[in-house]
VEXDREN-2710 file (C-alpha; in Angstrom, 1 decimal):
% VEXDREN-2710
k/r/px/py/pz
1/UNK/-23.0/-55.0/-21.5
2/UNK/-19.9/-57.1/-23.1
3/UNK/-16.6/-56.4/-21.0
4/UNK/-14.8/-54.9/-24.0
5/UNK/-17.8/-52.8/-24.2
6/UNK/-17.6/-51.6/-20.7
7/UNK/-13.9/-51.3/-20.6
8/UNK/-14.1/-48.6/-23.7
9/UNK/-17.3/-47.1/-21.8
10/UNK/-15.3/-46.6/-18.5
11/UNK/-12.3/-45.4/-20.5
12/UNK/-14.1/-42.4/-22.2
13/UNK/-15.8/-41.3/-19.3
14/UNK/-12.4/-41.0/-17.3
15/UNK/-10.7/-39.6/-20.2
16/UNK/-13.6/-36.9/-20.1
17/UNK/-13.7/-35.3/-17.1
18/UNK/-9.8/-34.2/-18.1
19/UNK/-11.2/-32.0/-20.7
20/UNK/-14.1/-29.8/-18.7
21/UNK/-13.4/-26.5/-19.6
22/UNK/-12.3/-24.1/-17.9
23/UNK/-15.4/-21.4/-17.2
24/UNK/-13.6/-18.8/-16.0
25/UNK/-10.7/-18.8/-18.4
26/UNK/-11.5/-15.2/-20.4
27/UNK/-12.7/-13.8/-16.6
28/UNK/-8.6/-14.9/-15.2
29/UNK/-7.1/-13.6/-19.2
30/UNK/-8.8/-10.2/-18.8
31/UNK/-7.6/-9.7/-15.0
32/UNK/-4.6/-10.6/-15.8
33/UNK/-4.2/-8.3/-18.3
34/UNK/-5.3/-5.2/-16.1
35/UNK/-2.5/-6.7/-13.6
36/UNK/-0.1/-6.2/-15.8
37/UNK/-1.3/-2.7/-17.5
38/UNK/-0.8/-1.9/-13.7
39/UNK/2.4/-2.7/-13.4
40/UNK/3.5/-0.9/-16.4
41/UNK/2.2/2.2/-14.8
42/UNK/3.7/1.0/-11.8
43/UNK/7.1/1.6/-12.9
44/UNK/6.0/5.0/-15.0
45/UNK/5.6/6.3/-11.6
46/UNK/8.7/4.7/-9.6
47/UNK/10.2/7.0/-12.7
48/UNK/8.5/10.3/-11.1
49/UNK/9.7/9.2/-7.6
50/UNK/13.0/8.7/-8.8
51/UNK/12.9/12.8/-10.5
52/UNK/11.5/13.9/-7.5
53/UNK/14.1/12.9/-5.1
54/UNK/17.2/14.2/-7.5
55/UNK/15.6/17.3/-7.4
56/UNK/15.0/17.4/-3.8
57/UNK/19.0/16.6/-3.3
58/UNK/19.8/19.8/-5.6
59/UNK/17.8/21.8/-3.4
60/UNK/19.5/20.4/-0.5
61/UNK/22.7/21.6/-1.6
62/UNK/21.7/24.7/-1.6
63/UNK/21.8/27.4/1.2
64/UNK/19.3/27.2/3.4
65/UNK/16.6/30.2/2.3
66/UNK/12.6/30.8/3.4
67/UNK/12.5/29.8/-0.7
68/UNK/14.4/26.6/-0.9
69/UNK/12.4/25.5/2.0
70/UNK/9.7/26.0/0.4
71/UNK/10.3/24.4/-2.7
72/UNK/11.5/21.5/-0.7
73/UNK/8.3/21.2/1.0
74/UNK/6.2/21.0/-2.3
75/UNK/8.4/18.8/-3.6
76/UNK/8.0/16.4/-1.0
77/UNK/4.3/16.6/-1.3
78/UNK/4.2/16.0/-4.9
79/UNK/6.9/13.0/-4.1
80/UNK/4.3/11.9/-1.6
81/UNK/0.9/12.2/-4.0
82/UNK/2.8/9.9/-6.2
83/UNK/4.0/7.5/-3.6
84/UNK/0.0/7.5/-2.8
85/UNK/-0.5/6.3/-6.7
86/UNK/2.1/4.0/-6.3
87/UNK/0.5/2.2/-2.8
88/UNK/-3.5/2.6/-4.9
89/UNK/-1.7/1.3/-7.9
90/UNK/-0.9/-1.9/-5.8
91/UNK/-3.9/-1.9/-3.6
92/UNK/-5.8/-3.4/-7.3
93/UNK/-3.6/-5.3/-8.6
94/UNK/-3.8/-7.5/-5.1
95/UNK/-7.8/-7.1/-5.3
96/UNK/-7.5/-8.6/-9.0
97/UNK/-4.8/-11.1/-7.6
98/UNK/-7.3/-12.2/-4.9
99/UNK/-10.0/-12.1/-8.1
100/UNK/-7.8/-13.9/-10.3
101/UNK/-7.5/-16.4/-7.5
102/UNK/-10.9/-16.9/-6.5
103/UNK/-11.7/-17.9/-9.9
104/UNK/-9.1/-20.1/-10.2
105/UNK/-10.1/-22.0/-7.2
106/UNK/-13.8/-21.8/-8.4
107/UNK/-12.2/-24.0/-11.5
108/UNK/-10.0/-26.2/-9.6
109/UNK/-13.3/-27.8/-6.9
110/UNK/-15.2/-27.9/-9.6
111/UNK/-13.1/-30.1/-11.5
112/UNK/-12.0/-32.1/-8.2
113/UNK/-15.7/-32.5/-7.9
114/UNK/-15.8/-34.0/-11.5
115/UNK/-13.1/-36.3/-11.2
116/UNK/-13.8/-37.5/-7.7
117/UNK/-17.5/-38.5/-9.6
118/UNK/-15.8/-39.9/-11.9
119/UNK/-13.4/-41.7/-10.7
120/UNK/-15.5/-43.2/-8.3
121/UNK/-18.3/-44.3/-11.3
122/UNK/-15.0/-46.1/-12.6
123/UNK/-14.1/-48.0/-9.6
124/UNK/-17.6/-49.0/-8.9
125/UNK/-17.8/-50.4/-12.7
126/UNK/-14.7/-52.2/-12.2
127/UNK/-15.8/-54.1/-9.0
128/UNK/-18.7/-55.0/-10.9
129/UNK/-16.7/-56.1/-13.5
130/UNK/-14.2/-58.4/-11.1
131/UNK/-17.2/-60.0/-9.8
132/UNK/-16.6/-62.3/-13.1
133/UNK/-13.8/-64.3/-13.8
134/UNK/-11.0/-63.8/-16.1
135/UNK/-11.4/-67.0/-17.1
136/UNK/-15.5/-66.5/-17.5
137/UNK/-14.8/-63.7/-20.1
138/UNK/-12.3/-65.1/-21.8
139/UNK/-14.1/-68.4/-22.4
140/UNK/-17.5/-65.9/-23.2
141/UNK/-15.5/-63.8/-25.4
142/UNK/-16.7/-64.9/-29.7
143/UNK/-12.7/-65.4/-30.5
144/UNK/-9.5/-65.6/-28.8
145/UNK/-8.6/-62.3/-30.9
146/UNK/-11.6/-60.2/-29.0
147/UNK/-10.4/-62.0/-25.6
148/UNK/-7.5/-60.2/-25.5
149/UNK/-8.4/-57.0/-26.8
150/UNK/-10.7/-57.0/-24.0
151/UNK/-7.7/-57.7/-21.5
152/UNK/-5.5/-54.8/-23.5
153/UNK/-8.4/-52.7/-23.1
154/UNK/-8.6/-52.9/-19.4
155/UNK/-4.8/-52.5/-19.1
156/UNK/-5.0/-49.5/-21.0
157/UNK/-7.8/-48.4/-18.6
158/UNK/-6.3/-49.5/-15.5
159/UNK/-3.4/-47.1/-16.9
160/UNK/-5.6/-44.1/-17.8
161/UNK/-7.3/-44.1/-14.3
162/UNK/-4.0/-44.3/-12.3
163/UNK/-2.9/-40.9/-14.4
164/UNK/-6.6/-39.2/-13.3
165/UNK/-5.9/-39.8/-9.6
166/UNK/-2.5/-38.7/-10.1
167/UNK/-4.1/-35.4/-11.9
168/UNK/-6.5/-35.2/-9.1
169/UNK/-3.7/-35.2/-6.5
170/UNK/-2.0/-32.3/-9.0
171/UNK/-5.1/-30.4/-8.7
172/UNK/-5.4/-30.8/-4.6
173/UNK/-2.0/-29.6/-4.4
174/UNK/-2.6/-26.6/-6.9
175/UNK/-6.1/-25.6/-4.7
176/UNK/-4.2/-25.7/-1.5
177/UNK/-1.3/-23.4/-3.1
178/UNK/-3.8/-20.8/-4.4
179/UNK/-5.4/-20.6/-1.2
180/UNK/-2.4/-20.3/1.0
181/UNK/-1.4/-17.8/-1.9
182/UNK/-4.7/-15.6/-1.5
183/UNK/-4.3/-15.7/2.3
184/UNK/-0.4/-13.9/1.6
185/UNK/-2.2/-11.3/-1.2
186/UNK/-4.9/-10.3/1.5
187/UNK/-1.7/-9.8/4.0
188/UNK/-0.4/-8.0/2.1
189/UNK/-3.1/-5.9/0.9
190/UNK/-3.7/-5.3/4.5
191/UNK/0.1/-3.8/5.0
192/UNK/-0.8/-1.5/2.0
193/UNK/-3.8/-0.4/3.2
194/UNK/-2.3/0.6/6.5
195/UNK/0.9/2.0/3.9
196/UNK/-1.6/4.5/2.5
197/UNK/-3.3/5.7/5.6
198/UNK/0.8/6.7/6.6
199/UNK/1.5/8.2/3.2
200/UNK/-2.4/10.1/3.1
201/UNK/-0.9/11.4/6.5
202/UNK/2.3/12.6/5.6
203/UNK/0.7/14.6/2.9
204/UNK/-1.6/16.6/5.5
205/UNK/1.3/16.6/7.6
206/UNK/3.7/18.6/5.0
207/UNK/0.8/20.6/4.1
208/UNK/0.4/22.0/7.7
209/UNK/4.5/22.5/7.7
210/UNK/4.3/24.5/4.7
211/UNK/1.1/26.7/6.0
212/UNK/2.7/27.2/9.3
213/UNK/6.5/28.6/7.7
214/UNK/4.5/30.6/5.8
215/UNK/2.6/32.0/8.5
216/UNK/5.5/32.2/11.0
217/UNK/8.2/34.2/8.5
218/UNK/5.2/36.4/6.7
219/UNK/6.8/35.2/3.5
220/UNK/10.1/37.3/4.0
221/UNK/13.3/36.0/4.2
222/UNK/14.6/38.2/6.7
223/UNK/12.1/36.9/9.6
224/UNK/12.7/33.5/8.4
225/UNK/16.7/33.8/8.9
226/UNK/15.7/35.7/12.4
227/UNK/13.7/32.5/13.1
228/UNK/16.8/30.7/12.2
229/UNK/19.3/32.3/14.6
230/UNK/16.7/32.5/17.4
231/UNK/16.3/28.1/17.0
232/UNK/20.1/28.0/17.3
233/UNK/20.7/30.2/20.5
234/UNK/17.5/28.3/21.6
235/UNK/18.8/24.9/21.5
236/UNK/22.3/26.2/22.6
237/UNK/21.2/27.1/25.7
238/UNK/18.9/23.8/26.4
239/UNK/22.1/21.8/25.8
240/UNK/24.3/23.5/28.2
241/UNK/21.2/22.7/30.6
242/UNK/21.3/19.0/29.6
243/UNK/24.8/18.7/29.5
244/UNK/25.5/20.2/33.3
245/UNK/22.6/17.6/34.9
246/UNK/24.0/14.6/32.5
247/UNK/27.5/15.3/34.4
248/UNK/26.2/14.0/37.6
249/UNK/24.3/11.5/36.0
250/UNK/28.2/9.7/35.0
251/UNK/28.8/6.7/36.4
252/UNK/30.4/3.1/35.2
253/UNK/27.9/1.1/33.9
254/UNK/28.3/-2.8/33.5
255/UNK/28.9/-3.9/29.5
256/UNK/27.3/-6.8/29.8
257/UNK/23.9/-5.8/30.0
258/UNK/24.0/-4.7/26.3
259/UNK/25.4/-6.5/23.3
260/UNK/28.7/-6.5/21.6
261/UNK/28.5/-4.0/18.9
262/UNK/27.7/-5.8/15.7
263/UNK/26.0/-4.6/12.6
264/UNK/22.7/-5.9/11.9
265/UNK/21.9/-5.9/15.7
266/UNK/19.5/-3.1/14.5
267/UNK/17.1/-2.7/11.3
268/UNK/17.1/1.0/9.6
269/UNK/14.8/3.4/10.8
270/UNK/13.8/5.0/7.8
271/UNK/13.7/3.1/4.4
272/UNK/16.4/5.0/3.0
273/UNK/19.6/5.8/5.0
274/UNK/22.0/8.8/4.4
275/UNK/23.8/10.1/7.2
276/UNK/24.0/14.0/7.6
277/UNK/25.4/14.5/11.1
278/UNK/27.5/11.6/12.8
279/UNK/27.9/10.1/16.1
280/UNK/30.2/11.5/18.6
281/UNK/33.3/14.5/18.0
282/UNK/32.6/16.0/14.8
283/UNK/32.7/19.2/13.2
284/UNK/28.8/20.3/13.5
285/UNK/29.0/18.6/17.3
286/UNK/31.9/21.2/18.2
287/UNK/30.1/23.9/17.0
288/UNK/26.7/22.7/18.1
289/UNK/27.1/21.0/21.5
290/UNK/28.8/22.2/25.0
291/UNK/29.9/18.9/25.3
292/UNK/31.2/18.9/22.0
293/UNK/30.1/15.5/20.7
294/UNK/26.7/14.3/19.0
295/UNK/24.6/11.8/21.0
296/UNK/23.1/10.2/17.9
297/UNK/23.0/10.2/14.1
298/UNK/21.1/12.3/12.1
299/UNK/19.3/10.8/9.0
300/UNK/18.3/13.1/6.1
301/UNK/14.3/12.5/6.0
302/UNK/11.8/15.2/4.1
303/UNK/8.7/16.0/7.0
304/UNK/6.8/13.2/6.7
305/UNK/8.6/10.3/5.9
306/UNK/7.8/7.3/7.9
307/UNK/9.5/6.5/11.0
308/UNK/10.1/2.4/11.6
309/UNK/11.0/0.6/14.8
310/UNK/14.9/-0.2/14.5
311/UNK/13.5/-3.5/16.9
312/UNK/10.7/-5.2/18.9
313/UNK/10.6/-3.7/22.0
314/UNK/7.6/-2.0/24.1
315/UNK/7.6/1.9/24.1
316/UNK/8.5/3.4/27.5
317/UNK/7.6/7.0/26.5
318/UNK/6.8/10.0/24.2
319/UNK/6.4/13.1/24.0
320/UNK/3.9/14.0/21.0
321/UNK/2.1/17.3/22.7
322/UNK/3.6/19.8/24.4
323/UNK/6.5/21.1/21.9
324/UNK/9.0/24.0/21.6
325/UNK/11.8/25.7/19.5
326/UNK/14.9/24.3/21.1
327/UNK/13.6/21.9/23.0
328/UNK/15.6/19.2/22.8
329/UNK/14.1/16.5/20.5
330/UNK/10.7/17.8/19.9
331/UNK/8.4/15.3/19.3
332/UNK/10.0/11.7/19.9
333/UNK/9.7/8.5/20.9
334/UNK/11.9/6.1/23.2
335/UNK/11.9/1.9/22.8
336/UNK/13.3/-0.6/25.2
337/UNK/14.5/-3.4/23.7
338/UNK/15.0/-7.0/25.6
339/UNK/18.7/-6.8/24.5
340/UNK/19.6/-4.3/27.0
341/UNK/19.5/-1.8/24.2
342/UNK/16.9/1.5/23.8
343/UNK/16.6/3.6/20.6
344/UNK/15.2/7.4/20.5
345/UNK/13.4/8.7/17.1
346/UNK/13.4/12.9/17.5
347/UNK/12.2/15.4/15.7
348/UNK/9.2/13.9/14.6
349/UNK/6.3/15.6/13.1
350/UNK/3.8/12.9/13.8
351/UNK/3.2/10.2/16.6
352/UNK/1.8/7.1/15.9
353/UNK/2.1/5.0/19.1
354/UNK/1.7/5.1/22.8
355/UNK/3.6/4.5/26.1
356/UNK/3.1/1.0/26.6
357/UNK/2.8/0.2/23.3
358/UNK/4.4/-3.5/21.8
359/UNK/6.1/-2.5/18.6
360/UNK/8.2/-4.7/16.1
361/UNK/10.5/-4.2/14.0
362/UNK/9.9/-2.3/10.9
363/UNK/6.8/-1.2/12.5
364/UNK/6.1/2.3/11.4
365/UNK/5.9/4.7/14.6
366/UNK/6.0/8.2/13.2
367/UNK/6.6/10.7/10.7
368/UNK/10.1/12.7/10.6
369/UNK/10.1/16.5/10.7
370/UNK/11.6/19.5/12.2
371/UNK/10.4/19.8/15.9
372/UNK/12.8/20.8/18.7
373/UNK/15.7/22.1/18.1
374/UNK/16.2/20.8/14.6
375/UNK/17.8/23.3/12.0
376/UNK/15.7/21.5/9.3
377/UNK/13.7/18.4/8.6
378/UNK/15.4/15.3/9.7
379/UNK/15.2/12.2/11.6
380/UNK/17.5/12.2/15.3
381/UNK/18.4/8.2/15.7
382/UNK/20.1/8.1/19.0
383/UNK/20.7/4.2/20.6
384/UNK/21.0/3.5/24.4
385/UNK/22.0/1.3/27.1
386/UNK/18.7/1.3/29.2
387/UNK/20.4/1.6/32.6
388/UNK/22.0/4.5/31.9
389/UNK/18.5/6.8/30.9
390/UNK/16.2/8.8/32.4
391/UNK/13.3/10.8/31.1
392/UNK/12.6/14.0/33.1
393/UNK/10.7/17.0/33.0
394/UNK/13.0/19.9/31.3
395/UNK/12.5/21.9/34.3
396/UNK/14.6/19.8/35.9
397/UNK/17.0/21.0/33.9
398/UNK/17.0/24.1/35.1
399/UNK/15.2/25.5/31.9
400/UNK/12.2/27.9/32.1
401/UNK/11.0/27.9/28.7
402/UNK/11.3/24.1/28.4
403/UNK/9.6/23.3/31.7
404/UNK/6.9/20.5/31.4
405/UNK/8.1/19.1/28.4
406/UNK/9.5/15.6/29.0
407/UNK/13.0/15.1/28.2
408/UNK/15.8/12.0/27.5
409/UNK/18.6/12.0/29.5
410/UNK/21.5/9.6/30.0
411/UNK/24.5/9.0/31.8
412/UNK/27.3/10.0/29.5
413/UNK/28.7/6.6/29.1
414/UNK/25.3/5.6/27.7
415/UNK/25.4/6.7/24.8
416/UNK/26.3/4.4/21.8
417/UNK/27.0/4.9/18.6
418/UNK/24.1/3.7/16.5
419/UNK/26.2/2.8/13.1
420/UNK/27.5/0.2/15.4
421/UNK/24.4/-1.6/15.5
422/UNK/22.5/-0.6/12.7
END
């Protein structure tokens, strides 16, 4: 084969391999098209969320009856089915990312296969080719005319194969991004998965609320207000209890084993924040608490909203069982923090973790409710400095009806305002 011959032969079948089509091409169209009819449905439904929640906050505003409760409840449930939509509605478009992927990277070593072949064909041809002389083809070549076409022709090969292996090294880079992009989708389907397991739970959780108001009150307003009143005295007299033992627990404690208060020291608790009871001397504290200020702050959270670590820390107790009207914080959960800091979640409805337990932040932990003493569904956020606490059995207290339920307490100076970190 003439050199002028080979040269055009080498330079087609580089050139070619640039052109294999693309098999899966429809298969990555059509999943991308269900990806996005997903996302259009996706925001259809942030729309129902959003109608939902302005309805709830009317019926928050209203007096507290048996009836608004109620409705409240099955609001939050149909809030709740839709926020499962919402979580299934992601859960496929990251299986159909993860598709789309797999395809892609299907397409992308197949063609790096192609052009490695091909390329290396070329090479191999081309130290062949060297083997001979310049000089040799020139002088073999019929006129000078055909001597230096063949020389332009290699120079415009030369060229063509330098863009290939830059295209290959294009392709490489590509194939490594997809993968290290399919490895975040399957992350993140993962966090969804466990997303929907929470939000399947808060349902059930509601659910059994709702059944057991209706059970408690018979359906009359009357028992329910009586139920009401009864809660009230109940937790009044469990925080004259607390506050008499948490007297002798005062003592000086030494600021540098927690951090200067700064904001951010702390993540959020609950995905949305609105404050409906603050810390410290405030009008619901005086009429509240015999010590007349609020340990904590309380967030506004429908039963069943998840309940996330403010920080990493390790769980040093719960109490997720035993439970009573007016006991304190119900169901909760205490976190010690390497910072010096601990952070309370009460009232919860659901438990998620264990003493002993490593959490991190953002972690969810629980579901919010109405356990304790709570006057209605929300989430207790109370922040500590971890020498000050102790957890004790309520009958240490001094309280008969609240005896073997485990308790928080703290030496008065060891309670900090949470806004300060958060």
């Amino acid at each position: 084969m003439s050199r002028p011959r080979v040269v055009i032969f080498l330079f087609l079948s580089v050139v070619f391999f640039s052109f294999i089509p693309v098999v899966h091409a429809q298969s990555v169209a059509d999943l991308q098209a269900q990806i996005d009819a997903n996302n259009r449905q996706l925001e259809s439904l942030k729309a129902d969320i959003a109608a939902f929640q302005k309805q709830l906050d009317v019926l928050g505003a209203k007096k507290d009856t048996l009836q608004s409760t109620i409705n409240s409840l099955a609001l939050s449930q149909k809030q709740l089915a839709t926020q499962i939509q919402i979580t299934q509605n992601k859960i496929a478009s990251a299986n159909l990312q993860i598709r789309q992927l797999t395809f892609s990277i299907g397409d992308k070593e197949a063609s790096i296969v192609a052009d490695q072949d091909a390329i290396s064909k070329a090479l191999r041809i081309i130290a062949e080719g060297e083997q001979t002389p310049l000089i040799a083809t020139l002088i073999s070549a019929r006129s000078l005319g055909d001597a230096w076409r063949a020389a332009d022709e290699m120079l415009q090969f030369n060229r063509a194969l330098e863009g290939d292996i830059n295209a290959l090294r294009k392709v490489r880079s590509e194939l490594a991004s997809n993968r290290d992009r399919v490895t975040v989708v399957k992350a993140n389907l993962v966090a969804l998965q466990n997303d929907l397991a929470v939000q399947k739970k808060s349902v059930e959780v509601s659910k059994a609320a709702q059944q057991k108001l209706l059970a408690d009150t018979k359906n009359q307003e009357g028992i329910y207000q009586k139920l009401v009143a009864q809660k009230r005295a109940q937790q009044t007299e469990f925080e004259n209890q607390l506050f008499q033992y948490e007297a002798q627990l005062r003592q000086a404690l030494d600021s540098s084993s927690i951090p200067t208060a700064r904001v951010g020291i702390l993540s959020p608790p609950l995905g949305k924040i609105f404050v409906t009871q603050y810390f410290g001397k405030t009008v619901d504290s005086k009429r509240l608490y015999l010590s007349g200020t609020h340990g904590g702050v309380d967030f506004k959270a429908g039963i069943g909203t998840p309940v996330k670590a403010a920080l990493t820390g390790i769980v040093v107790d719960t109490e997720s069982i035993k439970i009573k009207n007016g006991c304190q914080y119900g169901k909760w959960v205490l976190i010690k923090h390497a910072n010096g800091l601990s952070t309370i979640y009460g009232h919860l409805s659901y438990v998620y973790v264990s003493p002993g337990d490593i959490v991190t932040t953002g972690q969810v932990i629980g579901l919010s409710g109405d356990t304790g003493y709570a006057e209605g569904p929300h989430l207790h956020f109370g922040v500590y400095a971890t020498a000050g606490i102790k957890i004790v059995d309520s009958g240490a207290l001094g309280s008969i009806r609240c005896a073997g339920i485990k308790t928080v307490a703290a030496n008065p100076t060891a309670y900090l305002n949470p806004l300060s970190y958060l």
